[in-house]
C-alpha positions as CSV (number, residue, x, y, z in Angstrom):
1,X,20.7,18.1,-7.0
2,X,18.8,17.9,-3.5
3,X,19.0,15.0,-1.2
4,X,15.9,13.6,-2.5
5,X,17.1,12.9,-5.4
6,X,20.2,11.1,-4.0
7,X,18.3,9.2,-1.4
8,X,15.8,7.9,-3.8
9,X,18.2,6.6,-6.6
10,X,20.2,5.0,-3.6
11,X,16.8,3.5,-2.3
12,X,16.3,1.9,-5.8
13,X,19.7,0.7,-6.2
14,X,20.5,-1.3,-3.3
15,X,16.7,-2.4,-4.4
16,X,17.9,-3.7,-7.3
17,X,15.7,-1.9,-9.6
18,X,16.0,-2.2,-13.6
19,X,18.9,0.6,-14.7
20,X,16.8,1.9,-17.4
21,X,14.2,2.6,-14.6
22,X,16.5,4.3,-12.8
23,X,18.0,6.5,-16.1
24,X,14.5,7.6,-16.6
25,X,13.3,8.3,-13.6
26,X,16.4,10.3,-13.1
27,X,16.4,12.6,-16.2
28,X,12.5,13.0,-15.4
29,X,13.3,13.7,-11.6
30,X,15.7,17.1,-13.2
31,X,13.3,17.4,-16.3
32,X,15.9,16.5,-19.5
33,X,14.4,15.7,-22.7
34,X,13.7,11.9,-23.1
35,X,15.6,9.3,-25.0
36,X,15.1,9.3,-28.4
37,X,12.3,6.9,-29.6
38,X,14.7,4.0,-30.7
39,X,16.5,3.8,-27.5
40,X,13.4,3.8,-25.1
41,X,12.4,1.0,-23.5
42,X,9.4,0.7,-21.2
43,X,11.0,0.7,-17.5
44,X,13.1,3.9,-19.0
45,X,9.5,5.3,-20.4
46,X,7.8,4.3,-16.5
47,X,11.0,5.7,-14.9
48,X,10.7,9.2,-17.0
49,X,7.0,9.8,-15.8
50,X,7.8,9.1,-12.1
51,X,10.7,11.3,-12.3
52,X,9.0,13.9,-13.8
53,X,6.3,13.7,-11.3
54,X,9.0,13.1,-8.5
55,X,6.7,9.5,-7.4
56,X,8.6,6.7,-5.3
57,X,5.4,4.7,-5.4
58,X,6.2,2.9,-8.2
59,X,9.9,1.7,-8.2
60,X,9.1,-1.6,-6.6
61,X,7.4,-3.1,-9.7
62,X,11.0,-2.7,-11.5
63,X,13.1,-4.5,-9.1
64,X,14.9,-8.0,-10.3
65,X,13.7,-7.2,-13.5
C-alpha cells in the first residue's frame, strides 16, 4: 500500500465514517472484486466507486451514519 491509502482510511476513521464505507472504498482503492450481491450494502457500494476512482470528496456524507 502507499501512504495515501493509509492516510485516507485514517482520515475517515477518526471521522467516524460508516465501516462498510470504509470496506468498500478500500477494496475499490486496491481494485478487489466487490462483495457479493447479498452482502452489499449502499455505503459499501458508494465506498467501492470512490475507491476505485481513488475520490476523498465524498467520505463526509457517511460519517455518524
Amino acid at each position: 500500500m502507499n501512504q495515501q491509502y493509509y492516510d485516507a482510511t485514517v482520515k475517515m476513521e477518526q471521522a467516524g465514517v460508516d465501516p462498510d464505507f470504509i470496506e468498500g472504498w478500500q477494496s475499490g482503492y486496491v481494485m478487489n472484486p466487490p462483495r457479493e450481491e447479498q452482502r452489499s450494502s449502499e455505503a459499501y457500494e458508494a465506498g467501492y466507486e470512490d475507491g476505485k476512482a481513488r475520490n476523498m470528496e465524498n467520505y463526509s456524507n457517511w460519517a455518524g451514519k
